[in-house]
PDB file of N, CA, C and O in Angstrom:
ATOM      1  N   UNK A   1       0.844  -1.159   0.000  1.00  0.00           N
ATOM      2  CA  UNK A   1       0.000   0.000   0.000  1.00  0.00           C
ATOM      3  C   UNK A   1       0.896   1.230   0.000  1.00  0.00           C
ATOM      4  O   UNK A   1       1.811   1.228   0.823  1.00  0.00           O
ATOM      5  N   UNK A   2       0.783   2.127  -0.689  1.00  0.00           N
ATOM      6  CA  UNK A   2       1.187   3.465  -0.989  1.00  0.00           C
ATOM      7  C   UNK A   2       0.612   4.757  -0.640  1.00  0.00           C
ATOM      8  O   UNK A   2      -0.413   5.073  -1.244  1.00  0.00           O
ATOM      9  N   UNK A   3       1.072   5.534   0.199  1.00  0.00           N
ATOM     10  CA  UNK A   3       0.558   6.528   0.534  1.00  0.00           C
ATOM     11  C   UNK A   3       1.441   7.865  -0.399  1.00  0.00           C
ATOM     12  O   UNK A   3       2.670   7.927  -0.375  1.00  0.00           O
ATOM     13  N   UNK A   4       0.668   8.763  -1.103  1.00  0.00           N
ATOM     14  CA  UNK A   4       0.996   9.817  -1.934  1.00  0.00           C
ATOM     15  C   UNK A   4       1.183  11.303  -1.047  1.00  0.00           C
ATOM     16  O   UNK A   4       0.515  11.834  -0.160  1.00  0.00           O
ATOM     17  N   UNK A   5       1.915  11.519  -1.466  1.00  0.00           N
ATOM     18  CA  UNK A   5       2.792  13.029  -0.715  1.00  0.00           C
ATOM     19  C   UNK A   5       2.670  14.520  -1.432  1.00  0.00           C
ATOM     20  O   UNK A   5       3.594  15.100  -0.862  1.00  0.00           O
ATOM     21  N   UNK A   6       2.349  15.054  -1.932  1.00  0.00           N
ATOM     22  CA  UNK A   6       3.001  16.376  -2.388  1.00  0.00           C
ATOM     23  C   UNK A   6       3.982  16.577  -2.595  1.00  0.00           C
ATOM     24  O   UNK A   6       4.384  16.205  -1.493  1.00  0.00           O
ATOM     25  N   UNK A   7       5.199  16.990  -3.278  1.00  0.00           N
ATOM     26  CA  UNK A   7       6.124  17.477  -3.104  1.00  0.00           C
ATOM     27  C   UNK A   7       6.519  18.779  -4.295  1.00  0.00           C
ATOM     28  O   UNK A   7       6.221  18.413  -5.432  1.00  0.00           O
ATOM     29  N   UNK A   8       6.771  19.371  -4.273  1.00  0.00           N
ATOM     30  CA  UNK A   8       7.375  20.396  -5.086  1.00  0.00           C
ATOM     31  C   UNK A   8       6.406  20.044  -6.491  1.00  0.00           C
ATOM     32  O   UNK A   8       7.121  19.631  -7.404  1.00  0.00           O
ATOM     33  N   UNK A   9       5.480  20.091  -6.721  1.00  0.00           N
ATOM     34  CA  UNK A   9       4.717  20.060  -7.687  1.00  0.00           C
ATOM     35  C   UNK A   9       4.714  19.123  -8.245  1.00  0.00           C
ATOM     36  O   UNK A   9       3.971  18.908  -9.202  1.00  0.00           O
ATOM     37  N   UNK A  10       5.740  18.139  -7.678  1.00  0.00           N
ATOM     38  CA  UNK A  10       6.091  16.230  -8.133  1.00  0.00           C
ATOM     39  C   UNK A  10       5.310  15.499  -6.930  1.00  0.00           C
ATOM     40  O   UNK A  10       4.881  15.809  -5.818  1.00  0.00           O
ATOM     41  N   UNK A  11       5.349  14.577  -7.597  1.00  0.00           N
ATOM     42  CA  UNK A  11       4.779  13.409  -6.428  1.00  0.00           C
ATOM     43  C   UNK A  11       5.580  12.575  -6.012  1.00  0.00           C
ATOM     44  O   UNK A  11       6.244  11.898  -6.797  1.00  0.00           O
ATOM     45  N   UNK A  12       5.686  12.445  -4.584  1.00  0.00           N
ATOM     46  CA  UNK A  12       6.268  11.585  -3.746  1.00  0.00           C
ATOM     47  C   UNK A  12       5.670  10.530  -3.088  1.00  0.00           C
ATOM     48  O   UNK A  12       4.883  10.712  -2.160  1.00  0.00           O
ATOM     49  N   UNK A  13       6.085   9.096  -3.628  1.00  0.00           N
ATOM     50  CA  UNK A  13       5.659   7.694  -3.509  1.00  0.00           C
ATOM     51  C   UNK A  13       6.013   7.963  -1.829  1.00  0.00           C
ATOM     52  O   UNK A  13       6.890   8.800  -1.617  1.00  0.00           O
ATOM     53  N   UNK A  14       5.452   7.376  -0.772  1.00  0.00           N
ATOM     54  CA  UNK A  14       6.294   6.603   0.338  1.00  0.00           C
ATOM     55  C   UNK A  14       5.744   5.095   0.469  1.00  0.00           C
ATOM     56  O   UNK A  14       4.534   5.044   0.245  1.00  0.00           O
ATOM     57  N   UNK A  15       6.190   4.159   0.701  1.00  0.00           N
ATOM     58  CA  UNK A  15       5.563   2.869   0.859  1.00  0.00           C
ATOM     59  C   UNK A  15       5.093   2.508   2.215  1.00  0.00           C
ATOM     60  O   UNK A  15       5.717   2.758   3.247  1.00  0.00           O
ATOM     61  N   UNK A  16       4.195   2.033   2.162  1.00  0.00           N
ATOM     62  CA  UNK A  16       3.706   1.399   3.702  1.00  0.00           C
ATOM     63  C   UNK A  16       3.289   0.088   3.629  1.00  0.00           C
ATOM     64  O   UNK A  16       2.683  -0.311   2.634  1.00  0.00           O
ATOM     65  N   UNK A  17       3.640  -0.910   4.926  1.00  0.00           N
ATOM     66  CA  UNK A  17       2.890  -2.268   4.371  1.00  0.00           C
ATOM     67  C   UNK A  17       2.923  -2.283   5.747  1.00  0.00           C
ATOM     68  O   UNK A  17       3.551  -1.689   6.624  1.00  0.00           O
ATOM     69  N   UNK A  18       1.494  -3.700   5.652  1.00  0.00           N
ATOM     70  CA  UNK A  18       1.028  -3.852   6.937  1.00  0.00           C
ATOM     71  C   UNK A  18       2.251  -4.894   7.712  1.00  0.00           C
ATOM     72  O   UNK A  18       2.960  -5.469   6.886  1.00  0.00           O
ATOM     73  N   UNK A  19       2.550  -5.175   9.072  1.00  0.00           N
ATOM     74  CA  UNK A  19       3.440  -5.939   9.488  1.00  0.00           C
ATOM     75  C   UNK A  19       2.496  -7.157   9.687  1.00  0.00           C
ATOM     76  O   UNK A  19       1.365  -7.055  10.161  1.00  0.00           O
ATOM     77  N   UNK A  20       3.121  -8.428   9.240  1.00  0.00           N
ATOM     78  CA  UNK A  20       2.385 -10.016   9.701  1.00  0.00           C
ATOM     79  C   UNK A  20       3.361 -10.184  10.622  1.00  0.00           C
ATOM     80  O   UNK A  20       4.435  -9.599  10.761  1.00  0.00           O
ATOM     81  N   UNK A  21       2.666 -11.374  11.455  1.00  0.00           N
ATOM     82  CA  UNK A  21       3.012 -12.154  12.576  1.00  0.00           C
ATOM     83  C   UNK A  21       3.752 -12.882  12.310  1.00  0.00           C
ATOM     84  O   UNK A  21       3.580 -13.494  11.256  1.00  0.00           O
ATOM     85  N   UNK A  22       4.876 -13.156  13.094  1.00  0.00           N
ATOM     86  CA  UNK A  22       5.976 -13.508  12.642  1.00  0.00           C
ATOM     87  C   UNK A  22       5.702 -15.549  13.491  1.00  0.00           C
ATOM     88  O   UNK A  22       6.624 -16.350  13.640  1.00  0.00           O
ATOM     89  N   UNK A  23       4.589 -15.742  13.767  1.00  0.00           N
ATOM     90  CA  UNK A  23       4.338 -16.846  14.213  1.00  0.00           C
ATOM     91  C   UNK A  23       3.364 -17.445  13.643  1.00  0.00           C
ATOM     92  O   UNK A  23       3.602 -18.562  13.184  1.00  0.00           O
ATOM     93  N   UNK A  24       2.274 -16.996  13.535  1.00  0.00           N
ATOM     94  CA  UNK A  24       1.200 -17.429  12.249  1.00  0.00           C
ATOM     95  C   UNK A  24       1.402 -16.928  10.682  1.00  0.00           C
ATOM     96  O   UNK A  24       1.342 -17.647   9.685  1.00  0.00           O
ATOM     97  N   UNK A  25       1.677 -15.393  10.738  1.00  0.00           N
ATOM     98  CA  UNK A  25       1.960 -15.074   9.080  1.00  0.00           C
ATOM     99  C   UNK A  25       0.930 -14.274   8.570  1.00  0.00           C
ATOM    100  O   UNK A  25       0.962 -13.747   7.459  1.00  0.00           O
ATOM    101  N   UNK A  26      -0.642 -14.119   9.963  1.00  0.00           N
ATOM    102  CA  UNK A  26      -1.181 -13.332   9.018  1.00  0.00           C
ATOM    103  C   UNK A  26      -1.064 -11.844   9.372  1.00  0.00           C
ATOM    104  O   UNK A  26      -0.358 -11.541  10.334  1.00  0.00           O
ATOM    105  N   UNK A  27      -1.723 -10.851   8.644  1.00  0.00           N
ATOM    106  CA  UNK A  27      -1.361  -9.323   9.437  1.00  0.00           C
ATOM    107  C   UNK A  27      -1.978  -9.086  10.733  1.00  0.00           C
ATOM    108  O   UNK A  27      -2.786  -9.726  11.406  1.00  0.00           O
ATOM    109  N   UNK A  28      -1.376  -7.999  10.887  1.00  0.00           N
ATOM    110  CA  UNK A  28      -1.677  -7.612  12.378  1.00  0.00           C
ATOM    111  C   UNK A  28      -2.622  -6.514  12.170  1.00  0.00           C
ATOM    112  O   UNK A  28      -3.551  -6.630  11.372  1.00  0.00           O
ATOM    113  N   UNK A  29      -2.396  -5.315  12.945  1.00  0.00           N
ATOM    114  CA  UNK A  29      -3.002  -4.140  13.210  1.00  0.00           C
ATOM    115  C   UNK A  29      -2.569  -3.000  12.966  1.00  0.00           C
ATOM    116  O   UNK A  29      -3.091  -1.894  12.832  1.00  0.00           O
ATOM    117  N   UNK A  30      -1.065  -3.581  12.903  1.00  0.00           N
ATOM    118  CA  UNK A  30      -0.291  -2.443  12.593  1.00  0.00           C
ATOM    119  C   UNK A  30       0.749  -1.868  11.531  1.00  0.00           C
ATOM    120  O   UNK A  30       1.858  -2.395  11.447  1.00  0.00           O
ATOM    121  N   UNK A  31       0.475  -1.023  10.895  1.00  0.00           N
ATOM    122  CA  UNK A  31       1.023  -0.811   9.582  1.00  0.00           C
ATOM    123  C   UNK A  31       2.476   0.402   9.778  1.00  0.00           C
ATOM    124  O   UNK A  31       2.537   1.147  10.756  1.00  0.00           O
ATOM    125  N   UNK A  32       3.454   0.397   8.763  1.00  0.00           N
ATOM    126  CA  UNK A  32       4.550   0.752   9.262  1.00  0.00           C
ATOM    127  C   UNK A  32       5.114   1.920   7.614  1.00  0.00           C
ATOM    128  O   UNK A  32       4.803   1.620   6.461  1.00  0.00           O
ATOM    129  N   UNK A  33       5.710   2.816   7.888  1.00  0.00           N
ATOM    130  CA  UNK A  33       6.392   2.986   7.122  1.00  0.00           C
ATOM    131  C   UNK A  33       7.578   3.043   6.856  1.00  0.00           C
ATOM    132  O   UNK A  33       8.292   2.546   7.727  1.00  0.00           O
ATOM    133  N   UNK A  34       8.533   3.810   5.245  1.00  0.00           N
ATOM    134  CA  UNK A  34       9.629   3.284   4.886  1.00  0.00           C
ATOM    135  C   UNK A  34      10.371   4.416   6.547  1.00  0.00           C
ATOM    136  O   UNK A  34      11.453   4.122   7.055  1.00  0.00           O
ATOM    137  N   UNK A  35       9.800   5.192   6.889  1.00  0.00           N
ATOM    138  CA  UNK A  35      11.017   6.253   7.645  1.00  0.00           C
ATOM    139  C   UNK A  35      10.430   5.803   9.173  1.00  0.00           C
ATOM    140  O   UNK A  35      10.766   6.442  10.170  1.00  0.00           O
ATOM    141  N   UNK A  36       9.513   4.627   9.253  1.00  0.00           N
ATOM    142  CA  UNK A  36       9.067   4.091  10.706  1.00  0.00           C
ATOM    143  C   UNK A  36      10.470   3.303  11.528  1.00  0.00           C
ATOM    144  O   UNK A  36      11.049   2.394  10.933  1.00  0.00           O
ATOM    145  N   UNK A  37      10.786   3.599  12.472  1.00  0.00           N
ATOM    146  CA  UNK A  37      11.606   3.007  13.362  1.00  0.00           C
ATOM    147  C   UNK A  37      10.528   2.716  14.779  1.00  0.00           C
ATOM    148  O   UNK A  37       9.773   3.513  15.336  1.00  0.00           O
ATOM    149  N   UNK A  38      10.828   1.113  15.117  1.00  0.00           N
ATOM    150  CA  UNK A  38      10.245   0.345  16.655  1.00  0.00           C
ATOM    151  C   UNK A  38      11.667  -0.618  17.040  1.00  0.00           C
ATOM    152  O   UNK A  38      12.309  -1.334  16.271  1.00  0.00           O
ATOM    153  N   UNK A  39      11.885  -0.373  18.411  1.00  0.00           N
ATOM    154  CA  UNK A  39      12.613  -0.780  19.429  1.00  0.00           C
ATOM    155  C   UNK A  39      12.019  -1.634  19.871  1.00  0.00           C
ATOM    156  O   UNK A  39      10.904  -1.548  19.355  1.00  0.00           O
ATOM    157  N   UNK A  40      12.051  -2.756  20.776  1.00  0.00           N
ATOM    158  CA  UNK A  40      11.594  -3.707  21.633  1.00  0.00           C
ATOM    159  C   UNK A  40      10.204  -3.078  21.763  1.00  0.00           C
ATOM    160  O   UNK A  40       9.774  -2.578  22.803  1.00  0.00           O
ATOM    161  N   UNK A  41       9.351  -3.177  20.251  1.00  0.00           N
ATOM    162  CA  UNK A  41       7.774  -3.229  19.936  1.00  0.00           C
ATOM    163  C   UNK A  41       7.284  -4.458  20.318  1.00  0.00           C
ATOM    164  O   UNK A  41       7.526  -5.449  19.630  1.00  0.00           O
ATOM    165  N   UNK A  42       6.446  -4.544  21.603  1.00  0.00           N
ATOM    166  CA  UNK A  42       5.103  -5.581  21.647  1.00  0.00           C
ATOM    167  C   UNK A  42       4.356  -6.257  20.602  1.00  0.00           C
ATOM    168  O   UNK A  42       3.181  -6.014  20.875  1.00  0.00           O
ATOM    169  N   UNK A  43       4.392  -6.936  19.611  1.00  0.00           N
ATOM    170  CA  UNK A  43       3.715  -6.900  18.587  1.00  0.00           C
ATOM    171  C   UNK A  43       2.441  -7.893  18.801  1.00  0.00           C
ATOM    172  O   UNK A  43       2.620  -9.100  18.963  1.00  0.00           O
ATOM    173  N   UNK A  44       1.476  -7.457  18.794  1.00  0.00           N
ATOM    174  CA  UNK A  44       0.375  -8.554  19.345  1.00  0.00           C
ATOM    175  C   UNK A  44      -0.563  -9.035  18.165  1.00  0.00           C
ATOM    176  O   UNK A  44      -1.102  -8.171  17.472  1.00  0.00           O
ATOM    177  N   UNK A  45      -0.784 -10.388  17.904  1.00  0.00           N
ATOM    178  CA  UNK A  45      -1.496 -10.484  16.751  1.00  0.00           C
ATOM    179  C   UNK A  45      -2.850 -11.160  16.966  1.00  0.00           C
ATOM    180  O   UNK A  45      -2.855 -12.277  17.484  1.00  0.00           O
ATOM    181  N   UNK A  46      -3.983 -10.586  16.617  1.00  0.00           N
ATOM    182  CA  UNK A  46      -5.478 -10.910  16.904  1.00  0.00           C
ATOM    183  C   UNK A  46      -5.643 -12.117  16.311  1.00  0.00           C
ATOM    184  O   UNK A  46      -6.863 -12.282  16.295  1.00  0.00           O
ATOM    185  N   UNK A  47      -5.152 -12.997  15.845  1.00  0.00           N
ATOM    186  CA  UNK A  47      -6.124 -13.900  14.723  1.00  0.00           C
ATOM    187  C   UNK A  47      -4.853 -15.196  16.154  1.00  0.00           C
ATOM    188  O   UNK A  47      -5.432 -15.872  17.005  1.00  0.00           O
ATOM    189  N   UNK A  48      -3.704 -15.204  16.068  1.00  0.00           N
ATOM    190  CA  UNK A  48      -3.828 -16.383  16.754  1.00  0.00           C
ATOM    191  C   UNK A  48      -3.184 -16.170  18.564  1.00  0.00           C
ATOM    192  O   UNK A  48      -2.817 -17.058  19.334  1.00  0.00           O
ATOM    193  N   UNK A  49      -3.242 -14.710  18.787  1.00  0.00           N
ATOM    194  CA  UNK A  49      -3.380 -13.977  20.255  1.00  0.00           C
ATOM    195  C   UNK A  49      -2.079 -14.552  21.258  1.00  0.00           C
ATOM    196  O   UNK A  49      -1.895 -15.049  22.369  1.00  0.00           O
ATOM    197  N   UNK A  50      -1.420 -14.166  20.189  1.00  0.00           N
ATOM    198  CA  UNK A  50       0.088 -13.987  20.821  1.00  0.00           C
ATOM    199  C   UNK A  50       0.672 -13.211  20.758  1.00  0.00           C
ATOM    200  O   UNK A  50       0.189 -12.552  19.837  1.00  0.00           O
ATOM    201  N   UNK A  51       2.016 -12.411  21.348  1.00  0.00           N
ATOM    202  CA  UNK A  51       2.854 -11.514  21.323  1.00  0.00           C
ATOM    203  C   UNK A  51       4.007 -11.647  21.210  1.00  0.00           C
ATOM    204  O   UNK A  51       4.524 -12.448  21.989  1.00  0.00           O
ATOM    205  N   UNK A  52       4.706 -11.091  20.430  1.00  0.00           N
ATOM    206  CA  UNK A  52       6.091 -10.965  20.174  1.00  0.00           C
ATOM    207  C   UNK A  52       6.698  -9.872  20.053  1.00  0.00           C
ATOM    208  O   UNK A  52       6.217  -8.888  19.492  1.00  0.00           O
ATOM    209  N   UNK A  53       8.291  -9.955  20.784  1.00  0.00           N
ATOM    210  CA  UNK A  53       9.045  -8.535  20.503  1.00  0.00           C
ATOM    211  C   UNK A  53       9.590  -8.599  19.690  1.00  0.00           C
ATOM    212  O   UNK A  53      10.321  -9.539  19.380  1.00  0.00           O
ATOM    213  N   UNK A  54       9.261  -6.908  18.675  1.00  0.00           N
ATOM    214  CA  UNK A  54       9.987  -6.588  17.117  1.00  0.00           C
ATOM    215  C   UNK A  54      11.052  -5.555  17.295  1.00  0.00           C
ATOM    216  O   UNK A  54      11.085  -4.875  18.320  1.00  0.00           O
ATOM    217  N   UNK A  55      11.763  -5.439  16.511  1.00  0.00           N
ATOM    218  CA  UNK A  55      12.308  -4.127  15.668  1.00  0.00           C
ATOM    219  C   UNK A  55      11.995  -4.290  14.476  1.00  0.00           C
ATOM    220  O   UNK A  55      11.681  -5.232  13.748  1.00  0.00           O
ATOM    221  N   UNK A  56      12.130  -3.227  14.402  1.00  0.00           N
ATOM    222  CA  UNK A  56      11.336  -2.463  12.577  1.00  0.00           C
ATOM    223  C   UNK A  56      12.596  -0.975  12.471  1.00  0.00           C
ATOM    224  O   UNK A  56      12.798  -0.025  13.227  1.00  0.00           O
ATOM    225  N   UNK A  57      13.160  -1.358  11.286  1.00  0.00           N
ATOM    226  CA  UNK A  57      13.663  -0.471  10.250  1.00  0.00           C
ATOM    227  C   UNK A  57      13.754  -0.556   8.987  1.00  0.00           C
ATOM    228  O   UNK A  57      14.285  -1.536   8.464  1.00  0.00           O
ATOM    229  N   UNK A  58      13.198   0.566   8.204  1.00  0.00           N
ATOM    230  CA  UNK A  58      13.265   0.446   6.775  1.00  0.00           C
ATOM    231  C   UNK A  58      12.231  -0.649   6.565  1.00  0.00           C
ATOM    232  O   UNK A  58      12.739  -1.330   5.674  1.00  0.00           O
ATOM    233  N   UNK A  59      11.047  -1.208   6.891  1.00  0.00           N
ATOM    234  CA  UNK A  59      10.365  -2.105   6.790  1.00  0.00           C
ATOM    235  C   UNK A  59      10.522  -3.143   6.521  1.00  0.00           C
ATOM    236  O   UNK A  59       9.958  -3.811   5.654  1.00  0.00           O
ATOM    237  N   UNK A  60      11.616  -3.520   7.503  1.00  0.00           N
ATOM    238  CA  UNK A  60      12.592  -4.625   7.782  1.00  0.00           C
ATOM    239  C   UNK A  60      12.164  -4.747   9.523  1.00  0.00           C
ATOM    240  O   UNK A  60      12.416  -3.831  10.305  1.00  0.00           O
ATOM    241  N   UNK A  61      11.511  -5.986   9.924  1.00  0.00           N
ATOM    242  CA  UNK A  61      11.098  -6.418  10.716  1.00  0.00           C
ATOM    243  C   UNK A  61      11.889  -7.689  11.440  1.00  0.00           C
ATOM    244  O   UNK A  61      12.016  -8.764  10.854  1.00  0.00           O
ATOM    245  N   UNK A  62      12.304  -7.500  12.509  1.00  0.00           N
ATOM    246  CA  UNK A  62      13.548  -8.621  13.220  1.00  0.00           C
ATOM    247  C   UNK A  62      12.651  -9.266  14.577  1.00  0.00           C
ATOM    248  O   UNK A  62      12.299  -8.447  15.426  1.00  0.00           O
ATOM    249  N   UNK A  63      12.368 -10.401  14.731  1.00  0.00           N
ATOM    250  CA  UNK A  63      12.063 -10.734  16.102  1.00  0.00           C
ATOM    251  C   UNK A  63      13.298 -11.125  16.913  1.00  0.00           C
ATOM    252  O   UNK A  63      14.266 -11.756  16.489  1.00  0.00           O
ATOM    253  N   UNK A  64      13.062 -10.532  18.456  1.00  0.00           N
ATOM    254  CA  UNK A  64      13.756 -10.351  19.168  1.00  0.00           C
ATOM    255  C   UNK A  64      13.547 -11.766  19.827  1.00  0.00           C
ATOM    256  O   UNK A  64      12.413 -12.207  20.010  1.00  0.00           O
ATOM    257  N   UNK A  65      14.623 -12.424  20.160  1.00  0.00           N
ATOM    258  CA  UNK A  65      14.564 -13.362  21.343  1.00  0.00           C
ATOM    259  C   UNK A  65      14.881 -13.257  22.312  1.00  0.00           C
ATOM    260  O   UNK A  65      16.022 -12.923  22.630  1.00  0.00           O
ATOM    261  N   UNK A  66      13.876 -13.535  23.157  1.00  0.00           N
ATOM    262  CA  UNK A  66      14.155 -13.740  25.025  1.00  0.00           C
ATOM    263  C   UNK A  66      14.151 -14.934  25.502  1.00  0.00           C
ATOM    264  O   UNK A  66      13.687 -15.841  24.812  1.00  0.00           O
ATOM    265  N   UNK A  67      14.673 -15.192  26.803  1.00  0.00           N
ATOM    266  CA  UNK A  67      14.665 -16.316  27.221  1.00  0.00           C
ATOM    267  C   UNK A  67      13.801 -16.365  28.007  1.00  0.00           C
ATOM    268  O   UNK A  67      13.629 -15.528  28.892  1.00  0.00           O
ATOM    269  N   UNK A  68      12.814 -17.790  27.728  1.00  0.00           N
ATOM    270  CA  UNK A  68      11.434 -17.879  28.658  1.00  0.00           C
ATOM    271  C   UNK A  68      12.080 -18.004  30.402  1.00  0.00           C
ATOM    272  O   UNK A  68      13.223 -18.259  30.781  1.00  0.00           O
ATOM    273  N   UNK A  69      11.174 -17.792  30.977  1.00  0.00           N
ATOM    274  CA  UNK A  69      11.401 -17.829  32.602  1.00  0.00           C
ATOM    275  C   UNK A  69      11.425 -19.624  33.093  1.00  0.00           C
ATOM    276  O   UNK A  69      11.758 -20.036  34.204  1.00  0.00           O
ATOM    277  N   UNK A  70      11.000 -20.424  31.982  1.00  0.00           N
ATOM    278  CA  UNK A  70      10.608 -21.924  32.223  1.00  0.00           C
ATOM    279  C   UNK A  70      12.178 -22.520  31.652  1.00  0.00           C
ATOM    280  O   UNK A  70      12.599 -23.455  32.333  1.00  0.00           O
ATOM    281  N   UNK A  71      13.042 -22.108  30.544  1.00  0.00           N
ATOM    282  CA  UNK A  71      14.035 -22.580  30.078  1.00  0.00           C
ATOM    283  C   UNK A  71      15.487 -22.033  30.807  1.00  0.00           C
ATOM    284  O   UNK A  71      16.491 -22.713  30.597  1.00  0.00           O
ATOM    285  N   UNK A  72      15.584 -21.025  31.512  1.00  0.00           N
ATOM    286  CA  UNK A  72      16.290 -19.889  31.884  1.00  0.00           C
ATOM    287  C   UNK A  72      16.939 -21.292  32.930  1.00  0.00           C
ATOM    288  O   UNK A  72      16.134 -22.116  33.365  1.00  0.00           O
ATOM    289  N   UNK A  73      18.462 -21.417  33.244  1.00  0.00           N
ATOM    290  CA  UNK A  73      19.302 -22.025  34.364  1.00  0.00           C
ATOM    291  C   UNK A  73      19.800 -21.256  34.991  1.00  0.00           C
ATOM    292  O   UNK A  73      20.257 -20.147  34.714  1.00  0.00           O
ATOM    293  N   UNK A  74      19.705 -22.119  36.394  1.00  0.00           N
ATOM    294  CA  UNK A  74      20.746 -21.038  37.216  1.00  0.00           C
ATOM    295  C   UNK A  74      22.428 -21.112  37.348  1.00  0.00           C
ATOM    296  O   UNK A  74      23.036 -20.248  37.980  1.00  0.00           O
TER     297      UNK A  74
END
């Protein structure tokens, strides 16, 4: 999806796409663009109601891994 800009009497493309779940695959809620930056983003997805932590740059999406509290040694 493309959102259109104004610019100097030219038109300026920016791109936007929606982010999918990086565990099921389908979209979420939340849509991102090319100049969007997220840090340790919550990403929560309605269809199979789980959460995961993202980064997002350049609409380049990374899941973060943590270590569960059940796998974690002392």
């Amino acid at each position: 999806m493309e959102q259109v800009k104004q610019k100097e009497g030219g038109i300026l493309k920016i791109n936007q796409e929606w982010i999918c779940c990086p565990i099921c695959g389908s979209k979420t809620r939340i849509r991102v663009r090319e100049d969007t930056v997220l840090e340790n983003f919550p990403l929560y997805c309605p269809k199979c109601k789980l959460e995961s932590l993202i980064e997002v740059k350049k609409i380049k999406v990374k899941v973060i891994k943590e270590p569960d509290a059940k796998t974690q040694s002392r």
